[in-house]
VODREN-377787 format. One record per residue (C-alpha): residue number from 1; residue in one letter; y, z, x. Coordinates in nm, 3 decimals, padded with zeros to 5 digits. Layout:
// residues N
<node seq="NUM" type="A" y="Y" z="Z" x="X"/>
...
//
This chain:
// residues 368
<node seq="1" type="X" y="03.517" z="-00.034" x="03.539"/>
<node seq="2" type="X" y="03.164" z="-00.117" x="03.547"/>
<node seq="3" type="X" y="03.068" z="-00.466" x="03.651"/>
<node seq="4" type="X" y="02.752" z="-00.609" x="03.429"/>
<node seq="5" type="X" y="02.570" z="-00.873" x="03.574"/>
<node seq="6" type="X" y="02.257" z="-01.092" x="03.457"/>
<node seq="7" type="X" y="02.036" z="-01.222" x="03.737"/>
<node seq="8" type="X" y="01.852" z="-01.525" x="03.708"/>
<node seq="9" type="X" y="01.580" z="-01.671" x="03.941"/>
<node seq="10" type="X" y="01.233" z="-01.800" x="03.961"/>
<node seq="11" type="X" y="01.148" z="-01.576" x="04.254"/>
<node seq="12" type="X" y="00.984" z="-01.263" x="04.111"/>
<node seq="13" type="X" y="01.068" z="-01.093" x="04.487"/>
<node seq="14" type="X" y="01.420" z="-01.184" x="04.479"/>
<node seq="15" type="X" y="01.485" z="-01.078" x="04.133"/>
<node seq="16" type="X" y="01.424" z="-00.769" x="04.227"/>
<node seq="17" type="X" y="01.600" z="-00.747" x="04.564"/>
<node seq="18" type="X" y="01.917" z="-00.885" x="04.433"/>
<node seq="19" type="X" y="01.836" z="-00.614" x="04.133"/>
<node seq="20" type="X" y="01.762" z="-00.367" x="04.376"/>
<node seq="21" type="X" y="02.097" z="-00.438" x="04.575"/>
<node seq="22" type="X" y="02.342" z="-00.454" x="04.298"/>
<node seq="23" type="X" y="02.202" z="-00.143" x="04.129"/>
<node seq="24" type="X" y="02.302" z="00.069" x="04.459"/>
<node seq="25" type="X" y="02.631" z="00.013" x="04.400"/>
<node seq="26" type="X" y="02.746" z="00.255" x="04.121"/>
<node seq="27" type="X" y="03.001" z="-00.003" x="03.946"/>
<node seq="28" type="X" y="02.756" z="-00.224" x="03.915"/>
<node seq="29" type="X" y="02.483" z="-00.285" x="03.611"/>
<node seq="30" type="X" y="02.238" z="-00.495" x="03.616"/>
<node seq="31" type="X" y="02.192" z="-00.545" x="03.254"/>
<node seq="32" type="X" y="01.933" z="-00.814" x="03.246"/>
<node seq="33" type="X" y="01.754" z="-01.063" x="03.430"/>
<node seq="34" type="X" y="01.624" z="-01.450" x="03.377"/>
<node seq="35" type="X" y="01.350" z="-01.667" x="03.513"/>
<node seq="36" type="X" y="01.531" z="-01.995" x="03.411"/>
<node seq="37" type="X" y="01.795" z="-02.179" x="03.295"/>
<node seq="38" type="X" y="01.672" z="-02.146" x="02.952"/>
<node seq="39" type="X" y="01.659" z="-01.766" x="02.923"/>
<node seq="40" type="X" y="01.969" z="-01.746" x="03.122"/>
<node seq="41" type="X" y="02.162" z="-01.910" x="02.856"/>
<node seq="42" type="X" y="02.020" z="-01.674" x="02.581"/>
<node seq="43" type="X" y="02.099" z="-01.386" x="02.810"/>
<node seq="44" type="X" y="02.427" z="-01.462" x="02.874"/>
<node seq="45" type="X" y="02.464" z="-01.479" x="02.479"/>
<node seq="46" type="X" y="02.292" z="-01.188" x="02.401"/>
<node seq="47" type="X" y="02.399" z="-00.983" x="02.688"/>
<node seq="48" type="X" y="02.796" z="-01.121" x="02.725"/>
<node seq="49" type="X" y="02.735" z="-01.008" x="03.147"/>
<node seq="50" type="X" y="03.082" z="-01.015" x="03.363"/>
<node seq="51" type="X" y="02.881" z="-01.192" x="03.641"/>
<node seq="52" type="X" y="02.558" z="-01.393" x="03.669"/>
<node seq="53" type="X" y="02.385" z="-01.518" x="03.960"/>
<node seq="54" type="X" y="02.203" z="-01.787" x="03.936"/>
<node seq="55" type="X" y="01.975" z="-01.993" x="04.141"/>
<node seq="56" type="X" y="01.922" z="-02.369" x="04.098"/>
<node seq="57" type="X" y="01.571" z="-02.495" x="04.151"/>
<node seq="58" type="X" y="01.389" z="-02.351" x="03.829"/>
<node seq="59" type="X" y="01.143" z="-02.423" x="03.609"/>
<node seq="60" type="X" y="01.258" z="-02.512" x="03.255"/>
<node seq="61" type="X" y="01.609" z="-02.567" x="03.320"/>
<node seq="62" type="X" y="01.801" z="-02.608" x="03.648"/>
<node seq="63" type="X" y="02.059" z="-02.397" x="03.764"/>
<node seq="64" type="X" y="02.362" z="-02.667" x="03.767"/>
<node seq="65" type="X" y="02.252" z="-02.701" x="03.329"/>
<node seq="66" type="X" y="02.234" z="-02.392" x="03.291"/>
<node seq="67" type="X" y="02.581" z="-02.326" x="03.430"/>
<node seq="68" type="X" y="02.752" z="-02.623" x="03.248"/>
<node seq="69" type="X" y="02.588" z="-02.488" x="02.900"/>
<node seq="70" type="X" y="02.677" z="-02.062" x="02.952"/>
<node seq="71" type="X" y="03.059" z="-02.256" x="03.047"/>
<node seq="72" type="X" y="03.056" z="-02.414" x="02.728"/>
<node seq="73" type="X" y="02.906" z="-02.138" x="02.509"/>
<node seq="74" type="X" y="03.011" z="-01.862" x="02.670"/>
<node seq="75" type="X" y="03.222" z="-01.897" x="02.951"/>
<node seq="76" type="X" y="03.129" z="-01.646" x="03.236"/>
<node seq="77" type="X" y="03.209" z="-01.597" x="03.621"/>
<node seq="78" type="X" y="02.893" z="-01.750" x="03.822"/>
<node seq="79" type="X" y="02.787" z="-01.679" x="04.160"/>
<node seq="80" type="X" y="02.502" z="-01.950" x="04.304"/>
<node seq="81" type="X" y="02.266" z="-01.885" x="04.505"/>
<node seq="82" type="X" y="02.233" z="-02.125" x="04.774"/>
<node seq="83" type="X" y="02.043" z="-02.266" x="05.099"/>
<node seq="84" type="X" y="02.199" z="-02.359" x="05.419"/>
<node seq="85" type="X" y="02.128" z="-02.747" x="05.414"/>
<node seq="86" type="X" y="02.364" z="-03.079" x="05.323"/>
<node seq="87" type="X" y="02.108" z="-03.127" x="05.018"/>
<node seq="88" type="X" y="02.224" z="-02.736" x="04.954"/>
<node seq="89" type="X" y="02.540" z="-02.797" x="05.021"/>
<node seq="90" type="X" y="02.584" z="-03.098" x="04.762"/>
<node seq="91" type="X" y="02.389" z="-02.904" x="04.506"/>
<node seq="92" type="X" y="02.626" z="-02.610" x="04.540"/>
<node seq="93" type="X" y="02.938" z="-02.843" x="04.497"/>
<node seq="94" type="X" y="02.783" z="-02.989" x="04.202"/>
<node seq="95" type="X" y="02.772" z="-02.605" x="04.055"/>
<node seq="96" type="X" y="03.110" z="-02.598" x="04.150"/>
<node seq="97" type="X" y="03.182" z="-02.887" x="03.970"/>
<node seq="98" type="X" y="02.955" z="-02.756" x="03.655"/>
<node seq="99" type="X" y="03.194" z="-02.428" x="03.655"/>
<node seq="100" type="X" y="03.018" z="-02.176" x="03.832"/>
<node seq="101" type="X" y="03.302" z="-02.010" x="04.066"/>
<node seq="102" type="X" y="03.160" z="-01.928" x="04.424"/>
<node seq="103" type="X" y="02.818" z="-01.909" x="04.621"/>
<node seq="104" type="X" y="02.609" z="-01.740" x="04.871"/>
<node seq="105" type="X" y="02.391" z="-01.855" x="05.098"/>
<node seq="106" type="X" y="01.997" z="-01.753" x="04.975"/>
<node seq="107" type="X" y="01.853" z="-01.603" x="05.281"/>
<node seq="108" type="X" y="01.538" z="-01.392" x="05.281"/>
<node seq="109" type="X" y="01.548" z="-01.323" x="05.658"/>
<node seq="110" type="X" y="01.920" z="-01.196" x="05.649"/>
<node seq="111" type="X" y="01.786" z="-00.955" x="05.344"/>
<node seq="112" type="X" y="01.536" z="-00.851" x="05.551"/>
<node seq="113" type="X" y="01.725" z="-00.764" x="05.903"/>
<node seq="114" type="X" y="02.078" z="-00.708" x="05.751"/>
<node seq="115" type="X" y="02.040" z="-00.549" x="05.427"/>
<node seq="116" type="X" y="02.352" z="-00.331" x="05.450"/>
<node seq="117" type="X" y="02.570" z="-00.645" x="05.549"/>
<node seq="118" type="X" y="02.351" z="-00.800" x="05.265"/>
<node seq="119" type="X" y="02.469" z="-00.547" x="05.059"/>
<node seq="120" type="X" y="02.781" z="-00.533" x="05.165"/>
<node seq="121" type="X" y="02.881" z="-00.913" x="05.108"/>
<node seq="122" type="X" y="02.691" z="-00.911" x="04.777"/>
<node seq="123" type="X" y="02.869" z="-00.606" x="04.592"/>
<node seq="124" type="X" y="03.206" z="-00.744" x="04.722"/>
<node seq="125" type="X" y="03.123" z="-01.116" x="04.639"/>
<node seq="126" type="X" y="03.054" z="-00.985" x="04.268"/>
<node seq="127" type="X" y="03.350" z="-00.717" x="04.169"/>
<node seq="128" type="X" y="03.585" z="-01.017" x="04.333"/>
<node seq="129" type="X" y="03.458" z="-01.295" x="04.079"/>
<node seq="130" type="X" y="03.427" z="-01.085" x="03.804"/>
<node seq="131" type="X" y="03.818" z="-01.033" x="03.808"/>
<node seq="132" type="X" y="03.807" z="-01.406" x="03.793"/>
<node seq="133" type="X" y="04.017" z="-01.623" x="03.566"/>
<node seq="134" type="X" y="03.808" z="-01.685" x="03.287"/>
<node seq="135" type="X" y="04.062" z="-02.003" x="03.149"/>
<node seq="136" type="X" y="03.963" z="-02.154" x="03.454"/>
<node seq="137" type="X" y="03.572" z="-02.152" x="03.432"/>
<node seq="138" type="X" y="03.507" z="-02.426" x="03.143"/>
<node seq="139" type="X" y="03.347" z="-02.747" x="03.284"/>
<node seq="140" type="X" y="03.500" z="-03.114" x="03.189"/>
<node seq="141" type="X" y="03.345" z="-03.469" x="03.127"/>
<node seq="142" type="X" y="03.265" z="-03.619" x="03.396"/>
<node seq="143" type="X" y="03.541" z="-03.872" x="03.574"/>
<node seq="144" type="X" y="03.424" z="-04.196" x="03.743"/>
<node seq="145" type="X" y="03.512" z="-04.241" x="04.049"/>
<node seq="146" type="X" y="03.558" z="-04.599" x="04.001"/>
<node seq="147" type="X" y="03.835" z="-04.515" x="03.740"/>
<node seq="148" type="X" y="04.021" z="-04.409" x="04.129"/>
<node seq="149" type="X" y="04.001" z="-04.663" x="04.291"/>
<node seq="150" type="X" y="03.684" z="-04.634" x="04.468"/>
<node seq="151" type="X" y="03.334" z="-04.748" x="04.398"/>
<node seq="152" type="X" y="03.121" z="-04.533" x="04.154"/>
<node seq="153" type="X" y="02.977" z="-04.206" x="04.354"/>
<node seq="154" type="X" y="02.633" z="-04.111" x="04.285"/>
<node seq="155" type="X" y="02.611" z="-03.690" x="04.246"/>
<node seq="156" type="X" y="02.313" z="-03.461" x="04.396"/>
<node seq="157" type="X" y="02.187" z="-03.519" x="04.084"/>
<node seq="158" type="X" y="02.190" z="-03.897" x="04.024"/>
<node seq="159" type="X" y="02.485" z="-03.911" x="03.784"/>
<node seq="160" type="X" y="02.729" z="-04.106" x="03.808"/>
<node seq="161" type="X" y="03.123" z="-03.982" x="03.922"/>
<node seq="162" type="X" y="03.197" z="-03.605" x="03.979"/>
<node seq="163" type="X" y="03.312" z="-03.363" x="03.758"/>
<node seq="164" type="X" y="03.684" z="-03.286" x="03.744"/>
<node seq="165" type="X" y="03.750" z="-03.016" x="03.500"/>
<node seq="166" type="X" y="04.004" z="-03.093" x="03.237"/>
<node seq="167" type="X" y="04.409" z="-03.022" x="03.315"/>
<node seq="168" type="X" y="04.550" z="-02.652" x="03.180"/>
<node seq="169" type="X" y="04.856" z="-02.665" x="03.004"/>
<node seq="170" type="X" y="05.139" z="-02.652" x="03.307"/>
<node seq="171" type="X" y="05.297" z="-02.278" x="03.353"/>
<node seq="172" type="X" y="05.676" z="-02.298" x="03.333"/>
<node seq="173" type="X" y="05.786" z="-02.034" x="03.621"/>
<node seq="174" type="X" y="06.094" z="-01.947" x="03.820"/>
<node seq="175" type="X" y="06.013" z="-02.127" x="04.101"/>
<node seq="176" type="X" y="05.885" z="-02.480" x="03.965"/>
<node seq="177" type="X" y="06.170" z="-02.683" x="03.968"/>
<node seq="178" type="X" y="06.117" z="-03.047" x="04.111"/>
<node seq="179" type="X" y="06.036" z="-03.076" x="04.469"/>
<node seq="180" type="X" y="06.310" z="-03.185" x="04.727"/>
<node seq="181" type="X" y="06.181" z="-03.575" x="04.882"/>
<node seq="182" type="X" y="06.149" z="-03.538" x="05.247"/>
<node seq="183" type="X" y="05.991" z="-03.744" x="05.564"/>
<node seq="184" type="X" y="05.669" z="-03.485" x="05.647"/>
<node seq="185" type="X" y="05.468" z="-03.552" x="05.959"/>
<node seq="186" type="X" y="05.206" z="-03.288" x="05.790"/>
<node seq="187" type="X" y="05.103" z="-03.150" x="05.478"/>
<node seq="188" type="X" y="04.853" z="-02.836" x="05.512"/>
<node seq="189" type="X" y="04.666" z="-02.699" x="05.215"/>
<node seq="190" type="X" y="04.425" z="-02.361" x="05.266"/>
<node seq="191" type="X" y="04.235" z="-02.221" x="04.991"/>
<node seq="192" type="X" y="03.870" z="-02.042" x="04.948"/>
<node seq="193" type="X" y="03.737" z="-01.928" x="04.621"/>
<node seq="194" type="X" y="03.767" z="-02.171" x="04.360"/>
<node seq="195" type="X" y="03.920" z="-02.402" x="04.631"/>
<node seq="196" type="X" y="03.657" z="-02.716" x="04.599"/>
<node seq="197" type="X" y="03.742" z="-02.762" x="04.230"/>
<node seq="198" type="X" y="04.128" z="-02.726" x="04.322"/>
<node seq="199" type="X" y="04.114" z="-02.976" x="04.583"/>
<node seq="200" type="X" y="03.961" z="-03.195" x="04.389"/>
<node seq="201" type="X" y="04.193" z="-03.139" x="04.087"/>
<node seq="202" type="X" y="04.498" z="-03.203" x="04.374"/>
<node seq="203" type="X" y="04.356" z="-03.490" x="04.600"/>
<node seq="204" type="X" y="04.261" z="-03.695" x="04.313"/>
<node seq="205" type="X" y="04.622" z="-03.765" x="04.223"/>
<node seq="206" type="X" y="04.790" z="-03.873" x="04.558"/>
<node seq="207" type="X" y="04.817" z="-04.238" x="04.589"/>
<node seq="208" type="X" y="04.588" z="-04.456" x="04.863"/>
<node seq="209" type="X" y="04.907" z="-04.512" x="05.081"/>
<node seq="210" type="X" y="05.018" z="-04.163" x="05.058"/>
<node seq="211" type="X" y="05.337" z="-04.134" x="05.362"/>
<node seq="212" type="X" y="05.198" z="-03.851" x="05.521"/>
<node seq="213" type="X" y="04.860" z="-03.690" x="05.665"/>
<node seq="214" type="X" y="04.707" z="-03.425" x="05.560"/>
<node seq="215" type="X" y="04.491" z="-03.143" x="05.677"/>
<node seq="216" type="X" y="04.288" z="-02.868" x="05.465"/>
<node seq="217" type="X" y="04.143" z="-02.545" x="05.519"/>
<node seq="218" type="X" y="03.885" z="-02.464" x="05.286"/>
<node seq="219" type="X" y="03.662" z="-02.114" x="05.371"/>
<node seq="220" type="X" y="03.303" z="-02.267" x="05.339"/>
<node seq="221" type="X" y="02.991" z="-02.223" x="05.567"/>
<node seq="222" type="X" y="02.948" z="-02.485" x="05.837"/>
<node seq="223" type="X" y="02.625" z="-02.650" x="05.685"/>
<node seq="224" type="X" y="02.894" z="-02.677" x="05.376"/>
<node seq="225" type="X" y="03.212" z="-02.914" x="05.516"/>
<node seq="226" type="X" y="03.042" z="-03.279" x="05.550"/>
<node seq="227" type="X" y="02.883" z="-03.271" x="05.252"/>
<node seq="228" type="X" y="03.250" z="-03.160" x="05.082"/>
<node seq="229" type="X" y="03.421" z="-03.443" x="05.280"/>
<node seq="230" type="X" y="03.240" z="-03.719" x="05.160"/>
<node seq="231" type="X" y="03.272" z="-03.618" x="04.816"/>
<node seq="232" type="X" y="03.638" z="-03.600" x="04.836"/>
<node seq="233" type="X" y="03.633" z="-03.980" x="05.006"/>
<node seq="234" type="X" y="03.416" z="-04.087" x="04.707"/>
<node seq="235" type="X" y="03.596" z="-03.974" x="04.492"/>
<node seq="236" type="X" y="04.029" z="-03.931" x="04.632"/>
<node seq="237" type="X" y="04.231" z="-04.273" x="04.667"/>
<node seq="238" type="X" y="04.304" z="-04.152" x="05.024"/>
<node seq="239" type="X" y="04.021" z="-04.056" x="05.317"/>
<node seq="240" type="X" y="03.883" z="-03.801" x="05.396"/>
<node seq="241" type="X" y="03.639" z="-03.680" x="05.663"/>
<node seq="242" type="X" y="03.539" z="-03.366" x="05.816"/>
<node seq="243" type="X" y="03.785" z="-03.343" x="06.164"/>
<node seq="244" type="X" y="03.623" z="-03.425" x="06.489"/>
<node seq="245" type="X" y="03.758" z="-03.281" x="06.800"/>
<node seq="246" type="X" y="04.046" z="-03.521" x="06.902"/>
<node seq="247" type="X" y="04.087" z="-03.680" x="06.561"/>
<node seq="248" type="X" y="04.458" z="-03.816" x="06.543"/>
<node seq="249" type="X" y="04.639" z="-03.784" x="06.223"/>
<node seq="250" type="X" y="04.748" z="-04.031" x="06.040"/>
<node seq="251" type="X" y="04.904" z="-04.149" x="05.686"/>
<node seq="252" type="X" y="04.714" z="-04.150" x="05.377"/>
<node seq="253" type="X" y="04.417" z="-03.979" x="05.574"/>
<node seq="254" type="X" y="04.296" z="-03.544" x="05.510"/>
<node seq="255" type="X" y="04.127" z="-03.409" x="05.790"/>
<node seq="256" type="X" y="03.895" z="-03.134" x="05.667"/>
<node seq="257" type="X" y="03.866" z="-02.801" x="05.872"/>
<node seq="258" type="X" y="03.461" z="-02.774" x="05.946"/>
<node seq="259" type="X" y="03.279" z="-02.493" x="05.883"/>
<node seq="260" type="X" y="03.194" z="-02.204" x="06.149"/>
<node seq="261" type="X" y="03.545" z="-02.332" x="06.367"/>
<node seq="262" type="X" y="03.875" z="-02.325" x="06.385"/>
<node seq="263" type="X" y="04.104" z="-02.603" x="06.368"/>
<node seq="264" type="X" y="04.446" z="-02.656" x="06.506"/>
<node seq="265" type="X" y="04.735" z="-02.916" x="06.561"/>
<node seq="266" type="X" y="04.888" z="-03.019" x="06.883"/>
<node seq="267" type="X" y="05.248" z="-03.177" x="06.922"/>
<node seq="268" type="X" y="05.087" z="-03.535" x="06.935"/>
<node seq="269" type="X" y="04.941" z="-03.513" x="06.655"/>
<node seq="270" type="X" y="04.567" z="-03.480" x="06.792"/>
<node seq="271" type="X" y="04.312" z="-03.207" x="06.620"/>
<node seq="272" type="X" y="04.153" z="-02.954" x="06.798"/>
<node seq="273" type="X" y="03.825" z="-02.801" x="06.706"/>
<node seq="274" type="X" y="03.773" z="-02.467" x="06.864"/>
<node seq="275" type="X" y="03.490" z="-02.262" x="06.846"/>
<node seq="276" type="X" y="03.490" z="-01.962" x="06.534"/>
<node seq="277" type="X" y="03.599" z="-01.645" x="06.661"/>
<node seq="278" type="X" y="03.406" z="-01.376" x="06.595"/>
<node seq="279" type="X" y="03.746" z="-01.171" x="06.559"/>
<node seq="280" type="X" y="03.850" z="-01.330" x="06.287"/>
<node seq="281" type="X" y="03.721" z="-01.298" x="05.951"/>
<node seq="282" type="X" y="03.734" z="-01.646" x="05.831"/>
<node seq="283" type="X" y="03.586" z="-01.965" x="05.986"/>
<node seq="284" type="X" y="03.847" z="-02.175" x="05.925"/>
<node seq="285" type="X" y="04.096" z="-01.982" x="05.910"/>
<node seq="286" type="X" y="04.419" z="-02.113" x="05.708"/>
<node seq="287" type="X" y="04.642" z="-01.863" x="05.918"/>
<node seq="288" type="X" y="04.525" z="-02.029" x="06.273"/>
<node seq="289" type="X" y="04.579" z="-02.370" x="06.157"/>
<node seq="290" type="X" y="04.958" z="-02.299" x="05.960"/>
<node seq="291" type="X" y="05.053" z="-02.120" x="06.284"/>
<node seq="292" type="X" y="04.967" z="-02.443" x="06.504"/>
<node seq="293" type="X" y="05.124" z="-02.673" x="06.258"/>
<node seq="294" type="X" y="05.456" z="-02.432" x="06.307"/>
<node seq="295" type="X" y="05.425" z="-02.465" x="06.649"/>
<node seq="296" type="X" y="05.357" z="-02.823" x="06.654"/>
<node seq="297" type="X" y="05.613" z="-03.002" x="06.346"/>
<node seq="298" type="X" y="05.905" z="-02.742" x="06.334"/>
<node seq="299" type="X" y="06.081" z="-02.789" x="06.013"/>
<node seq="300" type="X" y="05.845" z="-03.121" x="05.907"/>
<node seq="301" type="X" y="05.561" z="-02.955" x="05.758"/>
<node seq="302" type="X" y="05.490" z="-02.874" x="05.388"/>
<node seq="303" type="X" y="05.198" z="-02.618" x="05.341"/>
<node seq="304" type="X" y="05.043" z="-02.585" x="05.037"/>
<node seq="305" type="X" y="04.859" z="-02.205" x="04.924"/>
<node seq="306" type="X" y="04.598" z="-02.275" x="04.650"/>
<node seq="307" type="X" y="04.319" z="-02.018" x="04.509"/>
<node seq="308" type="X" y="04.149" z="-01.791" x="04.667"/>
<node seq="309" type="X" y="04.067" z="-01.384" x="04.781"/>
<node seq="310" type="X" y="04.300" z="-01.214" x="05.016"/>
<node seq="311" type="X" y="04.529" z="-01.301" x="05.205"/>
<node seq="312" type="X" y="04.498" z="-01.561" x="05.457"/>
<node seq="313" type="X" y="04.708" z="-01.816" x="05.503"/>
<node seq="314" type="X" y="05.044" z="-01.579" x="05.484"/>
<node seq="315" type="X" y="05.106" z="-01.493" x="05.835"/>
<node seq="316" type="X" y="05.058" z="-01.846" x="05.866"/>
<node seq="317" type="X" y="05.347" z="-01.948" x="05.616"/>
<node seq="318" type="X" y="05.599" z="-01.707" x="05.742"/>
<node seq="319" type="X" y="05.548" z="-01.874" x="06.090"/>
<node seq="320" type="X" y="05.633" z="-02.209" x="05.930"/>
<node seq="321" type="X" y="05.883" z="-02.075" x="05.697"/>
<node seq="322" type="X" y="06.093" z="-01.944" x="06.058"/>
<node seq="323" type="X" y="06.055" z="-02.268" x="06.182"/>
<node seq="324" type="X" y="06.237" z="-02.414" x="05.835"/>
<node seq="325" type="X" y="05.908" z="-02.570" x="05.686"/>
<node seq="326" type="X" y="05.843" z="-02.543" x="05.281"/>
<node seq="327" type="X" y="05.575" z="-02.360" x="05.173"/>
<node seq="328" type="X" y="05.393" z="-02.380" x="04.782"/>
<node seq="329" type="X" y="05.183" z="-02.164" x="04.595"/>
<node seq="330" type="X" y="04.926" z="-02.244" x="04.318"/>
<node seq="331" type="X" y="05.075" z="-02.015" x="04.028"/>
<node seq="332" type="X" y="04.894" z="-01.733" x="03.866"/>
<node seq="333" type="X" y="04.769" z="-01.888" x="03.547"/>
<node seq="334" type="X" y="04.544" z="-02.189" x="03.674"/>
<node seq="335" type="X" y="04.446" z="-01.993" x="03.971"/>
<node seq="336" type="X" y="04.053" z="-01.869" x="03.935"/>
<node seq="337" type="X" y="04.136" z="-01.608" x="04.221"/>
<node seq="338" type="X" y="04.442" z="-01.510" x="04.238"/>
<node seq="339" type="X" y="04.486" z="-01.391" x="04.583"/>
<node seq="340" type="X" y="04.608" z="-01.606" x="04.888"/>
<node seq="341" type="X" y="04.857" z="-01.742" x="04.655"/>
<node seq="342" type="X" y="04.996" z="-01.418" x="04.503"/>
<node seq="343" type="X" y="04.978" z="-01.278" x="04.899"/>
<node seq="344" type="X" y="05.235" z="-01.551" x="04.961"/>
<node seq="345" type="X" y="05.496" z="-01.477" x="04.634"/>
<node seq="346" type="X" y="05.508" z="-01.124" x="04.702"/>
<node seq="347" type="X" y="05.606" z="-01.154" x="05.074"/>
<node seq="348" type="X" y="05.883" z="-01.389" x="04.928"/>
<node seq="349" type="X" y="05.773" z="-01.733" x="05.137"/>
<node seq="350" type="X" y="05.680" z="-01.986" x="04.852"/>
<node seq="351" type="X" y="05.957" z="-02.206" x="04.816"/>
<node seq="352" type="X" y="05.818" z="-02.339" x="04.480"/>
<node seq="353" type="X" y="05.499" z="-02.208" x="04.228"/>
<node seq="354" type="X" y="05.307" z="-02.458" x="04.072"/>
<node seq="355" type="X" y="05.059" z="-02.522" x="03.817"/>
<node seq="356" type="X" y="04.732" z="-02.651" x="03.976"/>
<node seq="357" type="X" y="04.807" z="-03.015" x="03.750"/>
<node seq="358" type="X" y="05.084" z="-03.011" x="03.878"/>
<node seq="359" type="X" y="05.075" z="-03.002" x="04.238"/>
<node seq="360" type="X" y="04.895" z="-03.343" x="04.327"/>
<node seq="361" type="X" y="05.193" z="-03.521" x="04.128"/>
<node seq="362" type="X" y="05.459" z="-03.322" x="04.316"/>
<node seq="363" type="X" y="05.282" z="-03.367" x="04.641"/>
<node seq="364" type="X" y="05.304" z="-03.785" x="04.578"/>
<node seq="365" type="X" y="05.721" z="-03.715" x="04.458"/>
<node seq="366" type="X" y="05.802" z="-03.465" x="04.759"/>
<node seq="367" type="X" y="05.684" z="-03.738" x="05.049"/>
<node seq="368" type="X" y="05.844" z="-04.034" x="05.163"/>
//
């Protein structure tokens, strides 16, 4: 199936070049293009694309409107264009937020030296959102973070709260019976696209003394990780904080995986940051940090699979499902990728599926 796709941004040049790149695949049509947020949203009506990408700064309209107005109008997968800063970074979360489903860094020196990797990353970044979950995409009021607990957080964009998009009806499946109460020294979650709006969804419902620590693995560049930390300690009951080499865990506290390294667990409890292998594919990786939480807490570790492409995080799970720990998946429905998750069910190592809405409130029932 062909994949149509509406481009939208300012920049004449890369208009064309992202044009230009998408065209050379074959199952991919561009089928129109936009200037700004304005004639993106009476594209995206006229045109009904499978995938837009969209930049933010534009005259007219900005990016993050435009987004939130196609997701009410016509709900359709988004892929933002983005720069390699913290301002970027909490722009691109707030797109996230707005519905748009994944990013890419904008980088007109990597189009110039590495156009086939360029390409490459592109093409796949596009035919993988456009099989997206459309249910998923529809952006919610905004929630004050006050309403949490915590003091009223001031967005990128000088609104107050952060957008937490509205609870799907839960799926009833075979596996979502209520989870077993048990004394965790760890919970681990891993997810990638669609996995900021996910956290979010599940963080925001754990209690401030939550019994156990946590850790997550989210697949996001390294400029990307601070800026997602403090958001999620604005807005969560709990902390969070991007881990530092050394960090210790502790109870009612999520240690976020940074960007560009790996991070592991060691049998006191201590983080290690390691540098990103070049071997591996993804920087964190949700498979290296599982495996080290096997190692590390035996049978007293309950990992948690959420959205996202592929299949990382699976080896990791059947490493702490020898070692007797419980592994969950995010279930099909309220998934916006359906990938990680669905690698997990079919190699028969999720111990229970759950709705996304669902998984915060089990998390607070299933640790004492």
């Amino acid at each position: 199936m062909v994949v149509k796709v509406l481009v939208v941004d300012d920049s004449g040049f890369f208009r064309r070049r992202v044009s230009e790149i998408l065209s050379s695949d074959p199952n991919i049509q561009v089928v129109g293009t936009a200037t700004n947020g304005r004639e993106a949203i009476d594209q995206a009506l006229a045109l009904k694309p499978d995938v837009i990408t969209m930049d933010y700064e534009m005259p007219m309209m900005d990016g993050i409107t435009a987004v939130r107005n196609i997701m009410q109008r016509c709900p359709t997968p988004v892929l933002m264009f983005s720069s390699l800063t913290h301002e970027g970074a909490r722009v691109t979360l707030d797109a996230l937020d707005a519905g748009a489903v994944d990013f890419l860094p904008k980088n007109f020196e990597d189009i110039s030296r590495n156009p086939e990797k360029v390409k490459q990353l592109l093409c796949e970044k596009v035919h993988s959102i456009a099989r997206s979950n459309r249910r998923g995409l529809v952006a919610a009021p905004v929630v004050s973070a006050s309403a949490l607990g915590k003091p009223t957080a001031l967005s990128s964009l000088g609104r107050p709260g952060i957008a937490v998009p509205a609870p799907t009806p839960a799926t009833v499946t075979a596996r979502a019976s209520a989870p077993k109460r048990k004394s965790y020294r760890l919970v681990a979650i891993g997810t990638s696209t669609g996995g900021p709006v996910a956290l979010q969804r599940v963080l925001t419902q754990l209690p401030g003394n939550f019994p156990a620590p946590l850790v997550l693995i989210q697949h996001m560049p390294a400029a990307f990780t601070k800026a997602f930390a403090e958001r999620l300690d604005k807005l969560c009951r709990i902390s969070v904080k991007e881990a530092e080499d050394g960090d210790l865990l502790r109870p009612g506290l999520a240690l976020l995986a940074p960007g560009g390294k790996q991070m592991m667990i060691d049998g006191r409890g201590a983080v290690r940051i390691l540098p990103g292998d070049e071997r591996l594919n993804y920087k964190p990786c949700v498979d290296i940090t599982f495996g080290s939480a096997a190692k590390s807490f035996h049978d007293k570790v309950l990992a948690v699979v959420l959205t996202g492409m592929g299949a990382d995080g699976r080896e990791g799970a059947r490493l702490l499902k020898q070692g007797g720990s419980q592994v969950w998946a995010q279930d099909e429905a309220s998934c916006v990728i359906y990938g990680m998750p669905m690698a997990v069910v079919k190699a028969n190592l999720a111990d229970a599926i759950y709705s996304l809405d669902d998984i915060g409130r089990h998390l607070a029932e299933a640790c004492v």
